[in-house]
MIDRENGU-337839 format. One record per residue (C-alpha): residue number from 1; residue in three letters; x, y, z negated. Coordinates in Angstrom, 3 decimals, m for minus. Each point is the difference from the previous one (the first is absolute). Layout:
atom nr->NUM rest->ala px->X py->Y pz->Z
...
***
This chain:
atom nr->1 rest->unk px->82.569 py->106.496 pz->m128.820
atom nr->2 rest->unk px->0.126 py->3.671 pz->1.474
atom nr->3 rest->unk px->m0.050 py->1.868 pz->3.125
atom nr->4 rest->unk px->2.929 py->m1.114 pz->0.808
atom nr->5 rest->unk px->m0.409 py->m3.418 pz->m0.012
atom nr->6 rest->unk px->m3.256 py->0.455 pz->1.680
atom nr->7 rest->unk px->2.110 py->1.293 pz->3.182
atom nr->8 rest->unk px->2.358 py->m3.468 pz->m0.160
atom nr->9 rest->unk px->m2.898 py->m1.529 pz->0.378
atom nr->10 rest->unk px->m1.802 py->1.454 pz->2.048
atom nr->11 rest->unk px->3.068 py->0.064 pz->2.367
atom nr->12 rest->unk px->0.531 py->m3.954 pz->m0.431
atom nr->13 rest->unk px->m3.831 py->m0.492 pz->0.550
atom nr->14 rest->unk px->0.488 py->1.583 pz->3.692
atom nr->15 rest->unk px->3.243 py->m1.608 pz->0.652
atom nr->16 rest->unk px->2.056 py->m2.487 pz->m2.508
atom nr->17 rest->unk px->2.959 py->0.089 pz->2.271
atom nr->18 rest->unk px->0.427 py->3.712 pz->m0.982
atom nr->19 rest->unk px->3.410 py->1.121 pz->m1.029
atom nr->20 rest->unk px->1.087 py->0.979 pz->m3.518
atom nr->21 rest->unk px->1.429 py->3.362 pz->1.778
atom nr->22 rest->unk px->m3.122 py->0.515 pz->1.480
atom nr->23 rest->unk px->m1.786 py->m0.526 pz->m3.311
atom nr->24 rest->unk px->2.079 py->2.286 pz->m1.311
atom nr->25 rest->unk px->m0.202 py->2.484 pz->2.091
atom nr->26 rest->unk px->m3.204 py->0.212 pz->m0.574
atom nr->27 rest->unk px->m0.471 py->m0.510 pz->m3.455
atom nr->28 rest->unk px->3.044 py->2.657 pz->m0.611
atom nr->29 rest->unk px->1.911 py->m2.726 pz->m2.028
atom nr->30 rest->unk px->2.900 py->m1.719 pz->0.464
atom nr->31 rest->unk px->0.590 py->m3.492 pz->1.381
atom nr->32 rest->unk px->1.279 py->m1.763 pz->m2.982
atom nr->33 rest->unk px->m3.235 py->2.148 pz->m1.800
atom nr->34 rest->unk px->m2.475 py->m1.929 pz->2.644
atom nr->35 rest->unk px->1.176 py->m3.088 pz->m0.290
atom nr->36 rest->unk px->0.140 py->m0.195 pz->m3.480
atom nr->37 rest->unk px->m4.042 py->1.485 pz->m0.275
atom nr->38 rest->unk px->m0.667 py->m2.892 pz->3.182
atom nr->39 rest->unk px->1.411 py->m2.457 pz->m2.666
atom nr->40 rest->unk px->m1.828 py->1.216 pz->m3.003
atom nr->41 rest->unk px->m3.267 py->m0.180 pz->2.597
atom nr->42 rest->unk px->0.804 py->m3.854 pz->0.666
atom nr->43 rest->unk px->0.809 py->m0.893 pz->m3.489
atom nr->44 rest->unk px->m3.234 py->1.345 pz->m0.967
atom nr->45 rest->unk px->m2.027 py->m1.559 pz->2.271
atom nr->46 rest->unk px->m1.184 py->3.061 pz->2.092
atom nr->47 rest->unk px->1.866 py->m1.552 pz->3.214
atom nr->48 rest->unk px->m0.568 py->m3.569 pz->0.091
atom nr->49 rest->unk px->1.445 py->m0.124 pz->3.169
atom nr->50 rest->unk px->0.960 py->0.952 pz->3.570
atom nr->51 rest->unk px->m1.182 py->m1.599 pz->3.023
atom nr->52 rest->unk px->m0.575 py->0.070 pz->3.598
atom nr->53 rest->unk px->m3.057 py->0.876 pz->1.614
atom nr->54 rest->unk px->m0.626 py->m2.630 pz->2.693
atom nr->55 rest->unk px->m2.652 py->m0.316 pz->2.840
atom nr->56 rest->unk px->m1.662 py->m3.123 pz->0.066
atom nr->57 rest->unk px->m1.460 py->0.355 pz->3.092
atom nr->58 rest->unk px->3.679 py->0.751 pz->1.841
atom nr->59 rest->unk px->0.913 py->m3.655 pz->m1.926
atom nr->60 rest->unk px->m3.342 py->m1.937 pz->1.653
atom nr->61 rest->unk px->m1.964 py->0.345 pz->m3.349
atom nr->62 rest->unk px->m3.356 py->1.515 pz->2.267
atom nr->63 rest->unk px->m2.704 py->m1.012 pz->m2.694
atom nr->64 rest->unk px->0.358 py->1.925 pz->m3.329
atom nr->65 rest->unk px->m3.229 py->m0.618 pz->m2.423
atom nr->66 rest->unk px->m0.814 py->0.943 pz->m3.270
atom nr->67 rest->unk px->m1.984 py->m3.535 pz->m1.446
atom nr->68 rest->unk px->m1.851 py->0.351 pz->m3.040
atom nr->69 rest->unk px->m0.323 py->m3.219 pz->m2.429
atom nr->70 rest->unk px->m1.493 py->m1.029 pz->m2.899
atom nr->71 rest->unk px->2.118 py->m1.316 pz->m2.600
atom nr->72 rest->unk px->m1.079 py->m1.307 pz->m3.458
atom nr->73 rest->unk px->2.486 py->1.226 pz->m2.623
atom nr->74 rest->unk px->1.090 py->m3.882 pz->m0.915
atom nr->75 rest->unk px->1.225 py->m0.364 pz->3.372
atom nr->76 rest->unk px->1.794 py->3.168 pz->0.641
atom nr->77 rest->unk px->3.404 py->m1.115 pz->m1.381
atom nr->78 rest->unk px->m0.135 py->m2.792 pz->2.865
atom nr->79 rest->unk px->m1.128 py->2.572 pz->2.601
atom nr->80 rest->unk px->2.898 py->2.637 pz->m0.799
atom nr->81 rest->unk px->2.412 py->m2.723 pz->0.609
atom nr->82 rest->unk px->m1.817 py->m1.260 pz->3.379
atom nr->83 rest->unk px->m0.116 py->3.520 pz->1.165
atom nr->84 rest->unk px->3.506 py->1.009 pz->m0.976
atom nr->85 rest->unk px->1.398 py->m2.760 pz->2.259
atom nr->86 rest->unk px->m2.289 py->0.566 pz->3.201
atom nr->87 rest->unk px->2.548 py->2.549 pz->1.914
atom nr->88 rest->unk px->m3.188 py->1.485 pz->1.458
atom nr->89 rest->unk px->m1.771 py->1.019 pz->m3.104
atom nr->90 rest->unk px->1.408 py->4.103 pz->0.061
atom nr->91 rest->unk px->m1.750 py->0.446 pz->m2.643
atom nr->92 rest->unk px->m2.198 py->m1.491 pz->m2.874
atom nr->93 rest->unk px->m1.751 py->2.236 pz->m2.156
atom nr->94 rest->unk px->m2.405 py->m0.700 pz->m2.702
atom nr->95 rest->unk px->m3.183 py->2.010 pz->0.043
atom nr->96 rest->unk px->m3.096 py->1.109 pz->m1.594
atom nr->97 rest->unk px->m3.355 py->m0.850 pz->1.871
atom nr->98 rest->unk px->m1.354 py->m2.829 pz->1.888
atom nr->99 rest->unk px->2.718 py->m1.616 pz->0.367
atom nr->100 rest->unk px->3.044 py->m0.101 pz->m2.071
atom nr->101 rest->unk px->3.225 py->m0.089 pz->2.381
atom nr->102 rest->unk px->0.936 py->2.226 pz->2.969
atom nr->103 rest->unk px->2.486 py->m1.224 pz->2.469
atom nr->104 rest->unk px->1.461 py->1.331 pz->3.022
atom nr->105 rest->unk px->1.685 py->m2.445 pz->2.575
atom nr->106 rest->unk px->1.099 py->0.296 pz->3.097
atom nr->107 rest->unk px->0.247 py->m2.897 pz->2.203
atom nr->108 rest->unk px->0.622 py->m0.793 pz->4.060
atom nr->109 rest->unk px->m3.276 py->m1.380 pz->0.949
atom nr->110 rest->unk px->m3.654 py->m0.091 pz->m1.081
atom nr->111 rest->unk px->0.757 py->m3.524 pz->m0.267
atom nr->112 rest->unk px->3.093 py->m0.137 pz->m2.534
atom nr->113 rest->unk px->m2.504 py->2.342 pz->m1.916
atom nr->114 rest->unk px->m2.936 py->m2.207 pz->m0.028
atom nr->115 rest->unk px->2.252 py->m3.095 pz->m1.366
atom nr->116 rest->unk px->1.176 py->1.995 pz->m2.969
atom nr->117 rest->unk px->m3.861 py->1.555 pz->m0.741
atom nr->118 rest->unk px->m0.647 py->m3.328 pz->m0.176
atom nr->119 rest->unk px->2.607 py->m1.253 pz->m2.685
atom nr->120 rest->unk px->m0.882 py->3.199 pz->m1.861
atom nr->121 rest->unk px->m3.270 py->m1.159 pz->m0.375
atom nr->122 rest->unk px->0.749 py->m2.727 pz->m2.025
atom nr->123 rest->unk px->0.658 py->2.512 pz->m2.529
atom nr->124 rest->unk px->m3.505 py->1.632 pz->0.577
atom nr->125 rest->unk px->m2.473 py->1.896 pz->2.436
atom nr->126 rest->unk px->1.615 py->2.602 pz->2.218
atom nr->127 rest->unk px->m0.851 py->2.829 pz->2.214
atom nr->128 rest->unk px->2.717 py->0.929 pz->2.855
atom nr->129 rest->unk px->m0.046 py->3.673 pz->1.480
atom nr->130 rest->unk px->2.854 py->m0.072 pz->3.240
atom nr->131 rest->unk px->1.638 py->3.348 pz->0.458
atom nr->132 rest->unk px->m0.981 py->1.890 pz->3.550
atom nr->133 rest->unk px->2.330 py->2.755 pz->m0.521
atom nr->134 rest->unk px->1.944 py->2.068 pz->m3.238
atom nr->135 rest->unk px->m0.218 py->3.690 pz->m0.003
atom nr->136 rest->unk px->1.931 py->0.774 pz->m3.304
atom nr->137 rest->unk px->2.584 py->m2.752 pz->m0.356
atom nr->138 rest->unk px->2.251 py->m1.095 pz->m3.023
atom nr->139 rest->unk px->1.702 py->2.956 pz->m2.091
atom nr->140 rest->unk px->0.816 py->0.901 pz->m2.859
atom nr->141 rest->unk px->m1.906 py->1.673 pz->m2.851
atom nr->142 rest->unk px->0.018 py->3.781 pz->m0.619
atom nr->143 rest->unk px->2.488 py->1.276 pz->m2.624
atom nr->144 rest->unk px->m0.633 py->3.725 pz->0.324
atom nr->145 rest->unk px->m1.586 py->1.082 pz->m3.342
***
């Protein structure tokens, strides 16, 4: 990867609806060139994808909570597949520490997110944090070198 393809990157990081001309035009490359390095950067994994930054809140999701939970290693196979189908789960990371998963949800009410801490605890103890506010939201990482 070079400079280059540091600058696609960096460009798709701030918007992924940018244009190939306006990649180019700032990469000094052609169209055809851009694409082709944007399909090199999928094919090798460095863009896994290109999505759309919602607001939960504008869509009624008010509660967002990172929930910590305790997971013994025999059970996480079953608890990856619980939490992949739970629309809510944003997130599930597994973590060093304490405890050994890190979630982020968001739900409507307190309430919704007090039934699902308690069907998460079947799979062990938790501890719930609920969001107040987010100062430095989702982006992407830095690719300047």
């Amino acid at each position: 990867m070079d400079d280059i393809d540091r600058k696609i990157l960096k460009l798709l990081q701030d918007n992924a609806r940018v244009s190939l001309k306006t990649i180019a035009e700032n990469t000094f490359l052609s169209s055809p060139a851009v694409s082709a390095r944007i399909e090199k950067l999928e094919k090798d994994g460095v863009i896994a994808g290109y999505h759309a930054q919602v607001d939960p809140m504008k869509l009624g999701y008010h509660i967002i909570a990172f929930i910590n939970l305790d997971v013994t290693p025999e059970d996480k196979p079953k608890f990856y597949a619980y939490a992949e189908s739970i629309p809510n789960v944003l997130e599930c990371n597994c973590v060093t520490g304490e405890y050994s998963m890190l979630l982020k949800v968001a739900f409507q009410s307190t309430m919704e997110l007090d039934i699902f801490i308690g069907q998460l605890q079947k799979f062990g103890k938790t501890s719930t944090q609920i969001v107040f506010s987010t100062h430095v939201g989702p982006r992407g990482v830095d690719v300047e070198e």
